[in-house]
matplotlib code that plots the C-alpha trace (Angstrom):
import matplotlib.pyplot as plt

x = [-33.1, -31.4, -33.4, -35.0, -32.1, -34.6, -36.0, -35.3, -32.7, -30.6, -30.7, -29.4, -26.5, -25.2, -25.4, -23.3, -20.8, -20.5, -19.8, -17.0, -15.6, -15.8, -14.2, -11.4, -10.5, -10.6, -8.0, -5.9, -6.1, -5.2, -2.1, -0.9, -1.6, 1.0, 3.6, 3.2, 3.3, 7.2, 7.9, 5.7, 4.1, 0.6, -0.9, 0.8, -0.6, -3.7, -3.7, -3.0, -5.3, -8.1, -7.1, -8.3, -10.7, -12.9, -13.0, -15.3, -17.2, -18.0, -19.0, -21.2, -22.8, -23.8, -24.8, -27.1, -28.1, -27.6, -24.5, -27.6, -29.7, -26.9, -28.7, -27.4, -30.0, -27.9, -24.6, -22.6, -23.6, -22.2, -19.2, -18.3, -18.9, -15.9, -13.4, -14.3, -13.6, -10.4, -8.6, -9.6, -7.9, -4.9, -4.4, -5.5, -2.9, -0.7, -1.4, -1.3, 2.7, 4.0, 1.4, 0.6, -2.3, -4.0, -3.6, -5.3, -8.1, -8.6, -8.7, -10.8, -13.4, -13.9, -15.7, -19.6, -18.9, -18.3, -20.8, -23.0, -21.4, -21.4, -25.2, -26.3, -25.2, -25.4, -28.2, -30.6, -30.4, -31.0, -28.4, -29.4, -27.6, -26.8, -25.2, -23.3, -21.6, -21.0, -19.3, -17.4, -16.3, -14.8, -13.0, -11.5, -10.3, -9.0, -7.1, -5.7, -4.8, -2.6, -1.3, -0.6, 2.2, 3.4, 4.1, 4.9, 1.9, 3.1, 2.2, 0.4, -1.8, -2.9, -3.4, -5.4, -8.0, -8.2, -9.5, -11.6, -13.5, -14.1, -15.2, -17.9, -18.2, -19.3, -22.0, -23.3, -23.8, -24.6, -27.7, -28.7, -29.2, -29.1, -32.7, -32.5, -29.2, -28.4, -25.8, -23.8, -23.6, -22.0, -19.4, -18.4, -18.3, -15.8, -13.8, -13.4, -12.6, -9.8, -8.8, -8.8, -6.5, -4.0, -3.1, -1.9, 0.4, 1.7, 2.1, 5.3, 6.5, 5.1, 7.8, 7.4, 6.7, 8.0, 6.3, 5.9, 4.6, 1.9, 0.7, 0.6, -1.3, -3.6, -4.3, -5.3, -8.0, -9.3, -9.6, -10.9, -13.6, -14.6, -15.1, -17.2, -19.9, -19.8, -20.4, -23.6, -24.6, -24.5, -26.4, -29.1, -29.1, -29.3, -30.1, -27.7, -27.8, -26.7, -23.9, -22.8, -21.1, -18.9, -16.3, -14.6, -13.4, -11.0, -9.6, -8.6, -6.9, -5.0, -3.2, -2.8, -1.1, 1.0, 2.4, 3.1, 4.0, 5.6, 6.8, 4.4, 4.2, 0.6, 0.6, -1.9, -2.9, -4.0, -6.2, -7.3, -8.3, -10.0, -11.9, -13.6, -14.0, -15.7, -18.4, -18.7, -19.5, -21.8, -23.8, -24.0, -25.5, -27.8, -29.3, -29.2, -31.7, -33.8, -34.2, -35.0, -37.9, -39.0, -39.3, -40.6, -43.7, -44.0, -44.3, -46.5, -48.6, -48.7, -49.2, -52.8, -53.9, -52.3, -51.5, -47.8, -45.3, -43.8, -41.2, -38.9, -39.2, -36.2, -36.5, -35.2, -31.4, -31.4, -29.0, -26.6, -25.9, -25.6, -22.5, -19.1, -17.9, -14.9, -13.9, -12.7, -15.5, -18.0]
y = [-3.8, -0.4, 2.4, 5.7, 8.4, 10.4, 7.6, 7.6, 4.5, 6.5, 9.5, 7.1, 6.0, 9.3, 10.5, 7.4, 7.6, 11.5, 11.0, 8.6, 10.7, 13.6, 11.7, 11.0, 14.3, 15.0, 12.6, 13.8, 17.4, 16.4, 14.1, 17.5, 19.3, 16.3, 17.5, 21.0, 21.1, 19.1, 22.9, 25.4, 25.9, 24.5, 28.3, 29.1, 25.6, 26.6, 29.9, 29.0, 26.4, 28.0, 31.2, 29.1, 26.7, 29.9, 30.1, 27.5, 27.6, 30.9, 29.7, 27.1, 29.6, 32.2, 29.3, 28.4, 31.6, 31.4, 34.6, 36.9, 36.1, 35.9, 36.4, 35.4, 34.0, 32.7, 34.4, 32.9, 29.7, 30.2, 32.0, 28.7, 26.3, 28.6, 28.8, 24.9, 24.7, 26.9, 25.3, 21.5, 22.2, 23.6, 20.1, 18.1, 19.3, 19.5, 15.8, 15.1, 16.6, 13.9, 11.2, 8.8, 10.1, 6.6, 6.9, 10.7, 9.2, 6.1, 8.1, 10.9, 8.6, 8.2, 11.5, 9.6, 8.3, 11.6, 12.7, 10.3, 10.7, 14.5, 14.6, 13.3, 16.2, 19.0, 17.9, 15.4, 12.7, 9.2, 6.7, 3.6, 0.2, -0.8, 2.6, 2.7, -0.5, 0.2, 3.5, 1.2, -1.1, 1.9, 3.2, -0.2, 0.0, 3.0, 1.7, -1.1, 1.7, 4.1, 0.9, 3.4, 0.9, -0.1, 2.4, 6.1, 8.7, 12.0, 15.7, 14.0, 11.5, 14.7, 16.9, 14.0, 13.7, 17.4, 17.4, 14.5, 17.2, 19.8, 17.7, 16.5, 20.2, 21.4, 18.4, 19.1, 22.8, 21.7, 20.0, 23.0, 25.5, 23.6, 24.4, 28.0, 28.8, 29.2, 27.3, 30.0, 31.6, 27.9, 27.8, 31.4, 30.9, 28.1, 30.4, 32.8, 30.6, 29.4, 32.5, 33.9, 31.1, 31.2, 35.1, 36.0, 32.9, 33.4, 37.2, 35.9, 32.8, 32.6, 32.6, 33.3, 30.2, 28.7, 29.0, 25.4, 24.8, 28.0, 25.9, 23.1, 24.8, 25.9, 22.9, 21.3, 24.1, 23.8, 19.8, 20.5, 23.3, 21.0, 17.7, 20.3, 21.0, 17.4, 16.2, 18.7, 17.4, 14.3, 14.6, 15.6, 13.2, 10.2, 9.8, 10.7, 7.2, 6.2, 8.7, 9.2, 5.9, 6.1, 8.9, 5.5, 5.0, 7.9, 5.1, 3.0, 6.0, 7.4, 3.7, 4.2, 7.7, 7.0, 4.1, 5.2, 8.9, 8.8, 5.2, 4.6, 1.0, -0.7, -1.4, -4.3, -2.6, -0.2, -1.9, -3.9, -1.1, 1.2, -1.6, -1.7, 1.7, 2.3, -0.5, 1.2, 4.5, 2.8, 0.9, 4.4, 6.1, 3.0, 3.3, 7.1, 6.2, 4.3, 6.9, 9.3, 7.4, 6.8, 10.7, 11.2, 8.9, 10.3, 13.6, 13.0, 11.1, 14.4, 16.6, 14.9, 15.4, 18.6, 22.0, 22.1, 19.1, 18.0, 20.7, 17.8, 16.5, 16.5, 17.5, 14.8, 14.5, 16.6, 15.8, 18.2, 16.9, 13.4, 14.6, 13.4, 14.6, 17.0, 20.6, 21.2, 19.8, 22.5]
z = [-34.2, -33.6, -31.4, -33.0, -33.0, -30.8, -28.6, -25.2, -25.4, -28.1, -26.3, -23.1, -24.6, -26.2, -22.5, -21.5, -24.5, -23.9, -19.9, -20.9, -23.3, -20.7, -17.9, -20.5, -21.3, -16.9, -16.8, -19.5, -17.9, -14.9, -16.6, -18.2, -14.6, -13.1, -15.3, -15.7, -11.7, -11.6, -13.1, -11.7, -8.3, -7.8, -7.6, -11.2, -12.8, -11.5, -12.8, -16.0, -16.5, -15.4, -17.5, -20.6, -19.6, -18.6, -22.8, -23.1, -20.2, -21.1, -24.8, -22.8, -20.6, -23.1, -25.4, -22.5, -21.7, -17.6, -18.2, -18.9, -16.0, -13.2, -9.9, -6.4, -3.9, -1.4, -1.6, 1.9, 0.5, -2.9, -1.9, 0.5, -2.3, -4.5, -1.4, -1.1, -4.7, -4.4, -1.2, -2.9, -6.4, -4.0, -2.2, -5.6, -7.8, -4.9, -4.4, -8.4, -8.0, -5.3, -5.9, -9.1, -10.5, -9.6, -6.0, -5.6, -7.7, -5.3, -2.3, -3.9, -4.5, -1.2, -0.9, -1.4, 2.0, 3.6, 2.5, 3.7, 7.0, 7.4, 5.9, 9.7, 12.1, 9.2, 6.8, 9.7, 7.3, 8.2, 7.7, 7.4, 8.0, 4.9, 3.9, 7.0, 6.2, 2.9, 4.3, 6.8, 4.0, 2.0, 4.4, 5.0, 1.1, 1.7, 4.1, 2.3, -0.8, 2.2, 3.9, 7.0, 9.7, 6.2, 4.1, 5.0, 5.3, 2.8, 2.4, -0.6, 0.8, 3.7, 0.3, -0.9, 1.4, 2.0, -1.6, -0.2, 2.2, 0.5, -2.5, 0.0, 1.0, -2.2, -2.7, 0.3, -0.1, -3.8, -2.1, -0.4, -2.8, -6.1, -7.0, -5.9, -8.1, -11.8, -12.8, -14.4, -10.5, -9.7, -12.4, -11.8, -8.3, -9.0, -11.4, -8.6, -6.1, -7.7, -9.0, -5.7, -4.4, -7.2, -8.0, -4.7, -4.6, -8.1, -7.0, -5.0, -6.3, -9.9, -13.3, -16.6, -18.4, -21.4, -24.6, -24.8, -20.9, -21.8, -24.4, -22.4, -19.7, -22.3, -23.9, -20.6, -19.6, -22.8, -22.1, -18.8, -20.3, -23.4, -20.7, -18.5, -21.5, -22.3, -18.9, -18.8, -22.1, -21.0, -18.1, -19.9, -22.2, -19.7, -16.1, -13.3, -12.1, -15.6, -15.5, -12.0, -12.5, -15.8, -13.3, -11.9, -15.7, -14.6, -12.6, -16.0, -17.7, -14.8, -14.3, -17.9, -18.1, -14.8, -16.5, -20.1, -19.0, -15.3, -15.0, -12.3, -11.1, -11.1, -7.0, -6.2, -3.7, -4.7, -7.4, -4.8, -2.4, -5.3, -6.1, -2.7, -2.0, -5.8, -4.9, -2.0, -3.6, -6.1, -3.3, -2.0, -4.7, -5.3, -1.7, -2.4, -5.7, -3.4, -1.1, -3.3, -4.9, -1.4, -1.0, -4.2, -3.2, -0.1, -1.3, -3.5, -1.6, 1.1, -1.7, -2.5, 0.9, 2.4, 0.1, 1.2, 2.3, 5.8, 7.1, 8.0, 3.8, 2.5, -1.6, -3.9, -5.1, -8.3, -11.3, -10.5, -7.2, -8.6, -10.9, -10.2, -7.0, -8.0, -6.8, -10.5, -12.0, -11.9]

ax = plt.figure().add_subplot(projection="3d")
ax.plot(x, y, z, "-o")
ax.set_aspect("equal")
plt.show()
């Protein structure tokens, strides 16, 4: 018995099958960003890609309609989230250069338990037990993935898990003033903030590329502007908690691309350690799911007996901030 095109179910699993497909094309971007940046500097790839992915977001935006009704509420706020944004892609594609894709992915995904860690002092969040250890945990894959004693510590791995911070930067800024911004203020926040980052370096040590590297560079901002309207069709389609989860398929076609494309060897290791800090991450956004129910219950509960909630309440995650944690992905 197959579901209604338009039932709930259907409508599910197009969100699911469109969050794959979006977390595909990521990947491949960020495959053609590795290569692109054995030739250019990291500002200049940077540059370049963003040049043409800003063609479809803009198609996206002024399909949506959020270009015409651009109006900053909290401007420091927004600004921070693009320098966040800017500085990340800097030490991600810097990272993607010395570092098999596979490994900048396993140690991105770290960036839930940051998050969970710096929502205490800056948010006044609660941690609970069980998401502390799961934090702990992580950070014990993590370990197991960087093998530090063993295996030497690079630029790359630092780069890494600077992307890791402001990653959990922008989330946590994203939780701030997600319900106050548009999102086409977000995505050209993002634009700017890497744009701001990239033309002064290119300024002094950018080239003129090759015909065939500008055509590479295009192809992957459009790849990384078509995956951006697909991951926001696909949150719509199907709940965060559905979606949040499919980014760790990134995982599968990154081992994939470093072995067929940069003769990368599959590490057990790392496979090992990825594993445990991606059930981490998903224990994290389960207790996350639980919490938020709890708020949503008590909030409604204080709404029936009091005009306006608890100071202290803490509004509900919203499905932008339940996304996949990237500085690129907007």
């Amino acid at each position: 018995m197959t579901a209604h095109p338009n039932s709930p179910g259907a409508s599910a699993s197009t969100g699911v099958a469109l969050a794959l497909l979006a977390n595909f094309l990521f990947t491949s971007s960020d495959a053609i960003v590795k290569t692109l940046t054995m030739r250019y500097s990291v500002f200049q790839v940077i540059f370049m890609q963003v040049t043409f992915a800003c063609i479809p977001l803009s198609i996206m935006l002024l399909r949506d309609g959020t270009l015409t009704r651009l109006k900053v509420r909290n401007p420091f706020l927004v600004f921070l989230r693009g320098l966040f944004a800017g500085v990340g892609t800097v030490c991600g594609f810097y990272a993607f250069s010395v570092l098999p894709l596979a490994d900048v992915y396993s140690i991105t995904f770290c960036a839930p338990m940051v998050v969970t860690l710096a929502s205490i002092p800056l948010l006044g969040e609660k941690v609970g037990k069980y998401r502390f250890s799961a934090v702990i945990i992580g950070f014990m894959g993590i370990l197991i993935m960087v093998q530090p004693g063993v295996a030497p510590i690079s630029l790359g791995h630092a780069a890494a898990f600077g992307n890791v911070f402001t990653s959990a930067g922008v989330v946590l800024i994203m939780r701030r003033i997600a319900h106050e911004e548009e999102r086409g203020v977000m995505v050209a926040a993002v634009m700017l903030g890497l744009l701001t980052v990239s033309i002064p370096a290119v300024a002094l040590v950018g080239r003129a590329p090759d015909a065939s590297d500008v055509g590479l560079a295009a192809l992957a901002g459009l790849i990384m502007g078509i995956a951006q309207f697909l991951a926001l069709a696909a949150i719509r389609r199907a709940p965060a908690a559905s979606v949040a989860p499919m980014q760790y398929t990134m995982l599968v076609w990154a081992l994939l691309y470093g072995i067929m494309l940069f003769n990368d060897p599959l590490r057990p290791n790392v496979v090992v350690g990825a594993v445990i800090v991606i059930a981490s991450s998903l224990y994290i956004m389960h207790r996350e799911r639980i919490r938020a129910r709890i708020i949503d219950c008590g909030l409604a509960e204080t709404s029936m007996n009091v005009s306006s909630p608890p100071d202290n309440a803490v509004a509900p995650t919203s499905p932008e901030e339940k996304r996949p944690v990237s500085t690129r992905h907007v």
